[in-house]
One Martini backbone bead per residue (centre of mass of N, CA, C, O) as a GRO file, in nm:
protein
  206
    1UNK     BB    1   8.505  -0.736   2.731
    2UNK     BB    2   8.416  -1.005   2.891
    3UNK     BB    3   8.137  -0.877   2.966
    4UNK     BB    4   8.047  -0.845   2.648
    5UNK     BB    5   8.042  -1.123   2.559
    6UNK     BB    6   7.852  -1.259   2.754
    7UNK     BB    7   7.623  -1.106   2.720
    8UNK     BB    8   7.567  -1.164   2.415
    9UNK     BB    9   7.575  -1.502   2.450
   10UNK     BB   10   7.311  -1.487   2.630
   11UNK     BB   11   7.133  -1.321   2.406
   12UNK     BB   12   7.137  -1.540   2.175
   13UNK     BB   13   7.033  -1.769   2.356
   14UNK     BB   14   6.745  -1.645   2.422
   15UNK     BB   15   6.682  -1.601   2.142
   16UNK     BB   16   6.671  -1.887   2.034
   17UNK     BB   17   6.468  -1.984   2.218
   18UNK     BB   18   6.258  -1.784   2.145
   19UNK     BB   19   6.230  -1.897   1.843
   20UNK     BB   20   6.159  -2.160   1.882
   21UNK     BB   21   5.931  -2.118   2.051
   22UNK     BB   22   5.766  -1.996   1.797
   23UNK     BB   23   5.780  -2.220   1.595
   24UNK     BB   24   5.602  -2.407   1.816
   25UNK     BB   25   5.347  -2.259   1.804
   26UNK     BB   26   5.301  -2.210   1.510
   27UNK     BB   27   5.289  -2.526   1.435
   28UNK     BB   28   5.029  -2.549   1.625
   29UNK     BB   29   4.828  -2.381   1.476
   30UNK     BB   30   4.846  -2.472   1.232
   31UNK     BB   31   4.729  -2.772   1.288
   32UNK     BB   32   4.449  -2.676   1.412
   33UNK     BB   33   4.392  -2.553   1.178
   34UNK     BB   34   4.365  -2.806   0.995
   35UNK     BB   35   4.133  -2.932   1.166
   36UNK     BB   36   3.937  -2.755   1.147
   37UNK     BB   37   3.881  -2.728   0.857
   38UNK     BB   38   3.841  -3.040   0.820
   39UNK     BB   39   3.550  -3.003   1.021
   40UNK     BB   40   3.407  -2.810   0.826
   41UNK     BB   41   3.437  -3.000   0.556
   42UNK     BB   42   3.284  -3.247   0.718
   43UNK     BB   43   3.041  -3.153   0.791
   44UNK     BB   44   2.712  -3.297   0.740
   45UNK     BB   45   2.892  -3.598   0.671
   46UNK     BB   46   2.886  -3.782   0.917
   47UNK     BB   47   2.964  -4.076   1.105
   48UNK     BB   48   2.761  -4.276   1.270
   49UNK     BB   49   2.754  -4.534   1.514
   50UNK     BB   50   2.552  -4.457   1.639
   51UNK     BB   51   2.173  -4.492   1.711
   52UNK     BB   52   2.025  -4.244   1.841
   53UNK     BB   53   1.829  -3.999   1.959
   54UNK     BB   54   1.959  -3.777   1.808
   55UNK     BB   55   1.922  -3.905   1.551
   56UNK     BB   56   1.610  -3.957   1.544
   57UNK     BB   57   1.542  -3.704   1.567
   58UNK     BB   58   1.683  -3.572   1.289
   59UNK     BB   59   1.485  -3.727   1.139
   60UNK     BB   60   1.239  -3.696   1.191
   61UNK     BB   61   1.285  -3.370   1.104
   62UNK     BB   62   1.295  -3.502   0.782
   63UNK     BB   63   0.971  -3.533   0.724
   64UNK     BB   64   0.919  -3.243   0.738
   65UNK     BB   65   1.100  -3.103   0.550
   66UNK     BB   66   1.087  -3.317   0.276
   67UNK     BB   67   0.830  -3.483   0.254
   68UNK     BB   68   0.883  -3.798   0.344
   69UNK     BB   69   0.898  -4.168   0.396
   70UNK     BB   70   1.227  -4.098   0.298
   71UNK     BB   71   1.539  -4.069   0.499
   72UNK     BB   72   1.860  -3.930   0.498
   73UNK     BB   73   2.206  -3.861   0.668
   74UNK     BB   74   2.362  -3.617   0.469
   75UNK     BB   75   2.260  -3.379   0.374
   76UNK     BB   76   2.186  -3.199   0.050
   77UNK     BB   77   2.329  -3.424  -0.125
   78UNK     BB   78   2.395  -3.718  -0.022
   79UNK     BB   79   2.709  -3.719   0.013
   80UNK     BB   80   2.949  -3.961   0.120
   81UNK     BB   81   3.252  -3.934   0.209
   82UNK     BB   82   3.555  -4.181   0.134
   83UNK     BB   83   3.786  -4.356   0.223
   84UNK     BB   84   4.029  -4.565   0.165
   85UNK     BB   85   3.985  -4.776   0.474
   86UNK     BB   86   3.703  -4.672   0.547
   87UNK     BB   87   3.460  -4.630   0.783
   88UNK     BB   88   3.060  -4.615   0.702
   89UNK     BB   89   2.773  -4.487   0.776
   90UNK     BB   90   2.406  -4.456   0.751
   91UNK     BB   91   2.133  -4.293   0.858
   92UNK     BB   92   1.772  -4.362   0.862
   93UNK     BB   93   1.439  -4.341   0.750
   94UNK     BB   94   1.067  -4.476   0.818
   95UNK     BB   95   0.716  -4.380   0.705
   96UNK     BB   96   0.405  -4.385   0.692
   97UNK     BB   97   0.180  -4.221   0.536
   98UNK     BB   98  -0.092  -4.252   0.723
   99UNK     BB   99   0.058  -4.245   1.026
  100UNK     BB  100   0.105  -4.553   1.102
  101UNK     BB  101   0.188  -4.819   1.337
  102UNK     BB  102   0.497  -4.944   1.465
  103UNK     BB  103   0.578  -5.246   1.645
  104UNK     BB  104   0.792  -5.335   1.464
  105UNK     BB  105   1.129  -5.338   1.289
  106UNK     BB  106   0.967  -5.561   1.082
  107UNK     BB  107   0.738  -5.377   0.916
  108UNK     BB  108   0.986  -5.238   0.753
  109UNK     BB  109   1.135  -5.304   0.457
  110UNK     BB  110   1.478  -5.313   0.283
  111UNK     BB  111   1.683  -5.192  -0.033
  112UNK     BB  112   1.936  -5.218  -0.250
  113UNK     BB  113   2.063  -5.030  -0.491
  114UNK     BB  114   2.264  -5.003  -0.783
  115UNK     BB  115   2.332  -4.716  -1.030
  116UNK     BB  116   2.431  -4.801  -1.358
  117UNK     BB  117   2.358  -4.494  -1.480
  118UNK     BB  118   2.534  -4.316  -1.388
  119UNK     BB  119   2.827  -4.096  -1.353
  120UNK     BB  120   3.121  -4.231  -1.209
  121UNK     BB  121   3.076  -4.512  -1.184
  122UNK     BB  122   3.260  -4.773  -0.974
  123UNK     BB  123   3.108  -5.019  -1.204
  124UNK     BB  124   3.327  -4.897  -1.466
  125UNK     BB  125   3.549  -5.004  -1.300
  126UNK     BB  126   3.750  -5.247  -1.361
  127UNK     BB  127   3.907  -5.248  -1.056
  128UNK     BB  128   3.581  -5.317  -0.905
  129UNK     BB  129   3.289  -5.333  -0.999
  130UNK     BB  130   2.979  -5.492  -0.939
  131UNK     BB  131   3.084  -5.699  -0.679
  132UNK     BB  132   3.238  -5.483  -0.517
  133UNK     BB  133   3.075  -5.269  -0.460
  134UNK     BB  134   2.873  -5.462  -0.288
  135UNK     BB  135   3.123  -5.546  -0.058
  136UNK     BB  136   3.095  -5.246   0.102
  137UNK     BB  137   2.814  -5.389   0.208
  138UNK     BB  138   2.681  -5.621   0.474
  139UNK     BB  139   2.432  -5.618   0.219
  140UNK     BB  140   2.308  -5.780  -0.020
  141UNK     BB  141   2.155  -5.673  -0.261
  142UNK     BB  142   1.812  -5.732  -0.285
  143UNK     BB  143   1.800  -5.771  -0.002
  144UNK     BB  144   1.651  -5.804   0.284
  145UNK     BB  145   1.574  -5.584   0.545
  146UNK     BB  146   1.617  -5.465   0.862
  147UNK     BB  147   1.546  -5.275   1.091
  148UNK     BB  148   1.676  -5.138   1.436
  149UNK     BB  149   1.453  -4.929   1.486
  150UNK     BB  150   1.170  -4.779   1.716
  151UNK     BB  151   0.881  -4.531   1.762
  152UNK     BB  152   0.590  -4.646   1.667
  153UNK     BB  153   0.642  -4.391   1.410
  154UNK     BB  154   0.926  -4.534   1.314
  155UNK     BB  155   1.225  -4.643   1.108
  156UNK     BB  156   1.584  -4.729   1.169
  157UNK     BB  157   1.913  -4.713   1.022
  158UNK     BB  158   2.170  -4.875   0.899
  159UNK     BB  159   2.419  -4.857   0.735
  160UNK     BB  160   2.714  -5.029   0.631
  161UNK     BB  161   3.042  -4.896   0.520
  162UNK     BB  162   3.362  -5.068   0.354
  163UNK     BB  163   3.661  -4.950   0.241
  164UNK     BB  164   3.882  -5.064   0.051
  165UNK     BB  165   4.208  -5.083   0.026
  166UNK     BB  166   4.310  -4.905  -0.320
  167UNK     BB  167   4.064  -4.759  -0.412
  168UNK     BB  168   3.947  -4.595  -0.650
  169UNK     BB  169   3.819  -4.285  -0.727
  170UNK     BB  170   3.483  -4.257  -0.664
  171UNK     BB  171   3.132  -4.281  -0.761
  172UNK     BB  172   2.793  -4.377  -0.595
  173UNK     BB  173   2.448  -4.482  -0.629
  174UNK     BB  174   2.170  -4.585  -0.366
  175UNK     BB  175   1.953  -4.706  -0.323
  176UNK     BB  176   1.645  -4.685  -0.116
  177UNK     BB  177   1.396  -4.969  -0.102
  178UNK     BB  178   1.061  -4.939   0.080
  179UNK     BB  179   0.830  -5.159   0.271
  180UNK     BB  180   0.551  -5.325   0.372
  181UNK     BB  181   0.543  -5.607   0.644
  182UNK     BB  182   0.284  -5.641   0.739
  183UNK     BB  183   0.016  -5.774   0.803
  184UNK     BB  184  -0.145  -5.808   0.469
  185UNK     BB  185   0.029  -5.631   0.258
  186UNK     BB  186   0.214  -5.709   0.069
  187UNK     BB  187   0.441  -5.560   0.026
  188UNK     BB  188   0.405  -5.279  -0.003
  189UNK     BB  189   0.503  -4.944  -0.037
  190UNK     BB  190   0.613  -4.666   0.047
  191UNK     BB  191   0.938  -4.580  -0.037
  192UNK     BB  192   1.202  -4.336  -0.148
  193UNK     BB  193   1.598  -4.351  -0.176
  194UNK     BB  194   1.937  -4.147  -0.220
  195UNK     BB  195   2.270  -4.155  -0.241
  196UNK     BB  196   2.653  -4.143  -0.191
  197UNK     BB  197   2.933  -4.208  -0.307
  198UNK     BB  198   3.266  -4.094  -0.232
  199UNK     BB  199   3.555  -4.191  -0.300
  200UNK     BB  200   3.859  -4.120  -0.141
  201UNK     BB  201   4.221  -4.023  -0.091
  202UNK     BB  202   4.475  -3.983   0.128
  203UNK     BB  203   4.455  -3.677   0.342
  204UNK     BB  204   4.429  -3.350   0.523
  205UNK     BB  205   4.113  -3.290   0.357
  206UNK     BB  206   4.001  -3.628   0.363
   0.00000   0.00000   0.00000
């Protein structure tokens, strides 16, 4: 009788163990579930910290796909979605139509400009306003600005955007033009684009 309690409570305690050992390899399984989840979802619109190489040649590919002098790189919606309290980059480029040489990053420079009349502007809320919104990027509204690289026949350019914490969730759409800086040129026009900023709050999908 004592040979088959012990027994018993040998069996209770592997099982214990066994039960334990499942619930923590499932904990982990969801875990990795849910952040792979989170990659597929946010893949197509990643902010990318630094301009290099990689980043170069898929713009390059984009003034082709697109047919445009100026390309955003953020996937077809063109819409940077952005955590309240997270910084966020924004990579693009622009080309001469006639595919004119540009030896140095300050022959295009490039404005931006938030557009007051799309429908929920983040400039409509008045917890954030129109001065509040222009303070998310490096550079304010309407100065001019210079791209940071050159390959002789395009120029690429980052945004830094930076959303304080406490924003309410909002979009804001950006506009970016581009004009022709060499010399003797009048700053003429080369061409624009614009992205979208979807601010949202943090959670475990966004």
């Amino acid at each position: 009788m004592r040979l088959n309690n012990i027994n018993e409570k040998k069996a209770a305690i592997e099982l214990s163990i066994g039960t334990i050992v499942v619930i923590v390899l499932a904990m982990t399984m969801l875990i990795l579930g849910i952040v792979l989840v989170r990659n597929i979802f946010t893949f197509g619109i990643d902010s990318t910290d630094t301009l290099n190489d990689k980043v170069q040649d898929q713009i390059t590919a984009l003034f082709t796909e697109e047919q445009s002098n100026v390309v955003v790189r953020l996937g077809s919606d063109k819409t940077a979605k952005i955590r309240a309290g997270d910084l966020f980059n924004v990579n693009f480029g622009a080309r001469l139509s006639e595919g004119g040489a540009l030896t140095r990053r300050e022959d295009l420079i490039y404005t931006l400009k938030a557009d007051k009349n799309s429908r929920d502007n983040c400039m409509d809320n008045p917890s954030i306003g129109e001065n509040k919104v222009e303070k998310f990027f490096k550079y304010d509204f309407d100065s001019t600005i210079n791209f940071d690289r050159t390959d002789g026949k395009s120029v690429f350019g980052t945004i830094e955007i930076s959303i304080p914490d406490g924003t309410p969730s909002c979009t804001q759409k950006i506009f970016i033009d581009v004009k022709d800086n060499r010399a003797g040129s009048v700053s003429s026009p080369v061409g624009s684009d614009y992205f979208i900023i979807e601010v949202t709050q943090g959670g475990i999908f966004s």
